[in-house]
N, C-alpha and C positions, 0 to 999 in steps of 0.2 A: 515560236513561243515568245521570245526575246521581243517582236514588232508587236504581238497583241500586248504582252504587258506592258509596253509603249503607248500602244490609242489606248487601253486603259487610261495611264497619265495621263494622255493629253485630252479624256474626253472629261476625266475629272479637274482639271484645270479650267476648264470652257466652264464645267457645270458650276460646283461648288461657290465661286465668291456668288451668282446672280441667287444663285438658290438662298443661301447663308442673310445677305442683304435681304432677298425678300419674305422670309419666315420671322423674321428681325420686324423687320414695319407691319406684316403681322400681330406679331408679339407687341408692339406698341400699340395699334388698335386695339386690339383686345384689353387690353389695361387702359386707355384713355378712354375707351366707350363705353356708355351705363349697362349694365348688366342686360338689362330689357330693352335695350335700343333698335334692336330687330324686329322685337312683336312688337311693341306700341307703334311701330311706323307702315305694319301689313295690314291692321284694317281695314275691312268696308271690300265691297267690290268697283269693278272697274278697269278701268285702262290705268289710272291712275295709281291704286296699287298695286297692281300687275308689272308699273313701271320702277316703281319707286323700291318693289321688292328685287327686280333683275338687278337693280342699280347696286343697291346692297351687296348682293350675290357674287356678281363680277369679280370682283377685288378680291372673296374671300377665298383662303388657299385652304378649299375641304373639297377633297376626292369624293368618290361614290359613296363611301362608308362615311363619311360624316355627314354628308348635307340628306343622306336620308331621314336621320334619326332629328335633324334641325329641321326641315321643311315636317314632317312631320307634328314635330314640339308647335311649331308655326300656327298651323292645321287647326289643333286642337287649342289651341291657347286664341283661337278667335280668327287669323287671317282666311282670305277669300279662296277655296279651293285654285281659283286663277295665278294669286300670288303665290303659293305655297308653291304649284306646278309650274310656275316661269322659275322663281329659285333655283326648282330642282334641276333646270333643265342647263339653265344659263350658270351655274355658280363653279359644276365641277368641271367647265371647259375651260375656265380660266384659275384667276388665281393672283395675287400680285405675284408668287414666288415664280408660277408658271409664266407671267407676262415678260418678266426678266430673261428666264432662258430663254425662251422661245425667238426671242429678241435678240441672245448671243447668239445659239446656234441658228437658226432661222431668217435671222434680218427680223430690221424693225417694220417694213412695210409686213410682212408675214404677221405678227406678232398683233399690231393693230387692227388688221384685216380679223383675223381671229378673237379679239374682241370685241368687235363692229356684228361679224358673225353669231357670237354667243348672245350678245345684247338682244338680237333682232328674232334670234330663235325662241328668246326665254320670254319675250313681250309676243309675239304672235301664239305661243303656248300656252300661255297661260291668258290672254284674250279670249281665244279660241273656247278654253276649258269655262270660264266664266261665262261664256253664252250658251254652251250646253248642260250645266248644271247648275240647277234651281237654286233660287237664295236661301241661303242658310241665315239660323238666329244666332249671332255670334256669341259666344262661350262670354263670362266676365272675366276679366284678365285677372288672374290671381298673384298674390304678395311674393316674394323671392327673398332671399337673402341679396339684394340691392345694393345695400349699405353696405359691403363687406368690400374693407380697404384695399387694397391693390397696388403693387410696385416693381422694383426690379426682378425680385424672387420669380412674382407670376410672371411676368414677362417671358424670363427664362422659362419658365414651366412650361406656359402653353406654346411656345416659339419651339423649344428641344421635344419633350415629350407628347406634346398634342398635336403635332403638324412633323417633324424629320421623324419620329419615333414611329408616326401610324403609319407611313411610308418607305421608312429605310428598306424593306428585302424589296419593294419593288425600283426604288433606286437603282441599288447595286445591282438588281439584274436589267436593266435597261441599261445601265453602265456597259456590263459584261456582254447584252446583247450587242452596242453601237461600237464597240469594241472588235466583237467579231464579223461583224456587217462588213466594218472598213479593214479590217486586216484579209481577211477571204473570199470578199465581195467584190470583183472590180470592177473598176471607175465606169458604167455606162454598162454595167450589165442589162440594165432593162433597154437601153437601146435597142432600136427594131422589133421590138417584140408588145404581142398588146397591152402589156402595165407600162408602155414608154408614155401611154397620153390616151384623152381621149374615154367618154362615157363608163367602157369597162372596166379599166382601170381603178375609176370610181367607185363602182358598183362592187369590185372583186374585193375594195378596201371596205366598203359599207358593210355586206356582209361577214366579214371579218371580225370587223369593232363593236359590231353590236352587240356581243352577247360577250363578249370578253370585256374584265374588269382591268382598264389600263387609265393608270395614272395622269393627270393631266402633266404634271412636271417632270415625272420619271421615263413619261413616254416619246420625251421633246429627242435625247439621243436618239433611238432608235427610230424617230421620222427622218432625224436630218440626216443619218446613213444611209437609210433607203431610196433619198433625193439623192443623194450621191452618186449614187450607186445608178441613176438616170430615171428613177421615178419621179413622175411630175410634184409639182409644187401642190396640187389643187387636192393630189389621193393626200398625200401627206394632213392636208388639214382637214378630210376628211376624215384621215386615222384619229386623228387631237380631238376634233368634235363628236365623234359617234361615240368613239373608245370609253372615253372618260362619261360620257353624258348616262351611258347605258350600257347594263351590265344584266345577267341572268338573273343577281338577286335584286335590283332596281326593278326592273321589269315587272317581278312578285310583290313588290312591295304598293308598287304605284296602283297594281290591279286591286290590291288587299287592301287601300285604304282609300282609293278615290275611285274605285269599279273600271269597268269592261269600256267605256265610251273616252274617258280620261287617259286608258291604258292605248286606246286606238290613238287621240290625238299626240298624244306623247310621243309616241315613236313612229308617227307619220312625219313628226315637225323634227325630230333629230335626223330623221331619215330623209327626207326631201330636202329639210336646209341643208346639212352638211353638205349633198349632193349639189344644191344646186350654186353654195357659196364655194365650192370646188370647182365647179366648171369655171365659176364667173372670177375666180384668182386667176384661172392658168390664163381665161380669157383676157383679163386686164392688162395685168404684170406679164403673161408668156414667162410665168415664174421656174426656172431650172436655181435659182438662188444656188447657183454653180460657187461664189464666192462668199454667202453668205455662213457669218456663224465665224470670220476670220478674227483673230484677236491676238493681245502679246501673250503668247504661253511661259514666257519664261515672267512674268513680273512676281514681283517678291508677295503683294497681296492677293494672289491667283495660286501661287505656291502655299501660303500661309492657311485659307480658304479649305486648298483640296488636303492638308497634311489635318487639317482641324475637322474637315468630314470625315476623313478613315478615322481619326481618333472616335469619332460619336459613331459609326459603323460599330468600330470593335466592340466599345460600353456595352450597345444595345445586343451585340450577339452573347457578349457572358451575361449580362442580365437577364436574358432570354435562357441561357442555359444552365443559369441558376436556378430559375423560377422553373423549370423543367424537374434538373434535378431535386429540386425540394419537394415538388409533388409526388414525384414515383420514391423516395426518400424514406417519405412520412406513411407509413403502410395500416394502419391504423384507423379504420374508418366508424370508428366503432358508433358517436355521437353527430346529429345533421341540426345544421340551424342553417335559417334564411333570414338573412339582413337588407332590408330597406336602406337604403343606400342614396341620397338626394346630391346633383351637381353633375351627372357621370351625364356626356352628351354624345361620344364618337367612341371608337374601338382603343383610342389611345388612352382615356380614363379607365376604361373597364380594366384596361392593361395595367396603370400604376395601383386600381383597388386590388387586382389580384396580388401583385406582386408585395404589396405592401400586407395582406390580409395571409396571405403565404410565409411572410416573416415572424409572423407570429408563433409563439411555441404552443405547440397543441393543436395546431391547425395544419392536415395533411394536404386536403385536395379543396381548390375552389374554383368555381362557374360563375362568372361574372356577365350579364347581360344590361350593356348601361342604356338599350330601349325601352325593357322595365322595369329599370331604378334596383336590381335586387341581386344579388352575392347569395350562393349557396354552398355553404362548407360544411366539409367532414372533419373527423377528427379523435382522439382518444380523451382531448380534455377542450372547455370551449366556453371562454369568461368572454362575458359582453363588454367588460371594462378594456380589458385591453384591444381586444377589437375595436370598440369604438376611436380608442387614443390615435390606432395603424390610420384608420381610414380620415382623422383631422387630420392626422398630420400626411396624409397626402394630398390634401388639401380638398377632401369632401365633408360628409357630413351623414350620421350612422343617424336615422329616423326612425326604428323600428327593428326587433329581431322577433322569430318563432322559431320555437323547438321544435324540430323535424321528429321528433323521436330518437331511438335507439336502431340501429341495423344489425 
């Protein structure tokens, strides 16, 4: 036990400073770019913005659950079914936070090759999707709160709470996974055997990652243990590209909003790229990235880093077991209203509207869905006033309420 809480340490030392730095310049983009800087630049069909939306996408650090409910907003607000489905495809395999680790623990020729990868699968996807479905009359872009000032505060908001927050439990369990890999795994276990190299290998990871919801940044430990451990280089970035790319609830969503022929190309282009950008690593590079992922574990900023992640772990778990406690708390269900809720984009908003709308006295139980904008709460007493004040000052905007009735 004494050695696992050891690679604990040392896999949060590796992780923490690239992760922290890149949810950081995150948070900076987010605050230096216009509000609408995404839709106004997906218009029109094409190769052109097929490309110009992958480009976007790349950088940004949103896992499966946020770039569904964005490509979708995308969708509707006027881009080309082609851009919306190269986004979706190309955005959640990287990330600048995921570029970062992937890069300590992985090496950087890994790291780039996997951006090179996501680029080429999100422009061939979303080409592909463009020639098989009909041109559409674009939507007229509608007005936003645009003008609304921006600085340090949001910064921290959407860097802590909208990007480590919607992610932390799969973190710490991809910690605690790469942790146990390397403490009771040993060095070249898949040697000789068929996950050491070679199609299946591929194929037995492809399988695997598709239907499973894994993080692009959280799942960077638990690659680089399994290379350890004498799994090739090529499964590994097959795991990174499929995993994150596609998931059980992506799958239903991509069928449910762009049909049966989009749902095909979709996961033929995750499924065949991944595969075929994994053979073509191991073939390149002959990648065991046996030494990759090596760093100063003892530095004072790599220390500071991993002591200031557990800190934001802890926060999120009593937060989390606040907003628990307060629901089953409040037993009182006696009054329902449904609040119209404008701003909420990924599962990390829906998260501060509840907890914020939960703080409220009189309010027992709330359901928060930030794909259709709307919060429904119970409770024994239930003033629009103060409810609106929780949800500014979490930094939304309350658009509408109706009385559910009496229960």
């Amino acid at each position: 036990m004494t050695e696992f809480v050891h690679n604990i340490w040392m896999v949060l030392l590796e992780l923490a400073p690239w992760l922290l730095l890149g949810v950081a310049i995150a948070g900076a983009l987010h605050v230096l770019l216009p509000r609408d800087f995404i839709r106004r630049h997906l218009g029109g069909r094409g190769i052109g913005s097929v490309i110009k939306a992958v480009l976007l996408g790349v950088p940004m650090p949103l896992c499966s659950c946020g770039v569904i409910p964005a490509a979708i907003g995308m969708k509707r607000e006027g881009a080309s079914d082609g851009a919306s489905v190269g986004f979706l495809i190309s955005t959640p395999q990287t990330g600048i936070d995921s570029i970062l680790v992937a890069g300590s623990f992985l090496g950087w020729p890994f790291a780039l090759f996997k951006v090179g990868a996501a680029f080429v699968t999100g422009v061939l996807g979303g080409y592909l999707t463009d020639m098989v479905v009909p041109a559409q009359t674009l939507v007229p872009e509608t007005q936003e709160d645009a003008g609304r000032k921006r600085g340090l505060r949001d910064m921290f908001e959407y860097a802590v709470n909208d990007l480590v927050y919607l992610i932390w439990r799969w973190l710490a369990f991809g910690i605690l996974v790469s942790a146990a890999i390397t403490t009771w795994v040993p060095n070249d276990f898949f040697a000789g055997t068929a996950m050491a190299g070679g199609v299946l290998a591929l194929l037995a990871v492809l399988v695997i990652s598709l239907p499973m919801y894994v993080c692009a940044t959280a799942s960077v430990p638990i690659a680089a243990a399994l290379v350890a451990a004498g799994m090739p280089a090529g499964a590994a970035l097959v795991f990174l590209m499929a995993g994150p790319a596609s998931n059980v609830a992506t799958i239903g969503t991509v069928y449910k909003a762009f049909g049966k022929r989009v749902l095909a190309i979709y996961l033929t282009v995750i499924g065949v790229g991944s595969l075929a950008f994994g053979y073509l690593f191991d073939f390149i590079l002959e990648a065991r990235i046996a030494d990759a992922g090596t760093m100063d574990h003892g530095g004072i900023l790599a220390t500071a880093a991993a002591v200031g992640l557990l800190v934001l772990f802890a926060w999120f778990a009593v937060r989390d077991l606040r907003t628990w406690w307060l629901g089953r708390a409040k037993a009182d269900l006696s009054c329902q209203m449904e609040l119209d809720v404008q701003g909420m984009t990924c599962g990390g908003c829906a998260s501060k509207v509840r907890g914020a709308l939960l703080a409220v006295p009189g309010v027992a139980t709330v359901e928060v869905s930030h794909e259709d904008g709307q919060a429904i709460l119970t409770g024994p007493k239930l003033d629009v006033g103060p409810l609106a004040d929780a949800i500014d000052k979490a930094g939304f905007t309350l658009t509408g309420n109706r009385a559910l009735g009496e229960s």
